[in-house]
Phi, psi and omega in degrees: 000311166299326186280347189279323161341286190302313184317294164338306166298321136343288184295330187308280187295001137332290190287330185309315205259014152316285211293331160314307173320281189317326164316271208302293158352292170324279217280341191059079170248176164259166174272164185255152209307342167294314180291300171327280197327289169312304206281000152327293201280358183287159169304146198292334206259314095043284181294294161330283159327300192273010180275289172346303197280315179310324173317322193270331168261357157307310207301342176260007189311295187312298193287319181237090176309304212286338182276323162298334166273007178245028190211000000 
């Protein structure tokens, strides 16, 4: 039951910092050190994918947010 808990939790804060990512891609910000800290801590392959994929829902921030923070 705790591992499913955790698990949950895990995928939870995965996607706020997809969306964080895409924010900041999009506004073209730097992340804030909280952010740095998380996206740190993820596994390199993980850390990968999900740079990638915000980079790839930034190019839609402008025309649709709502499908770039969903994708």
């Amino acid at each position: 039951m705790q591992d499913s808990e955790t698990e949950f939790q895990v995928s939870l804060l995965k996607k706020q910092l997809l969306r964080k990512l895409v924010e900041a891609y999009a506004k073209g910000r730097a992340l804030s050190p909280q952010e740095e800290r998380q996206l740190e801590l993820l596994p390199p392959g993980d850390k990968r994918g999900m740079i990638r994929r915000a980079k790839g829902c930034a190019r839609f921030y402008w025309k649709m947010p709502a499908t770039a923070m969903s994708c």
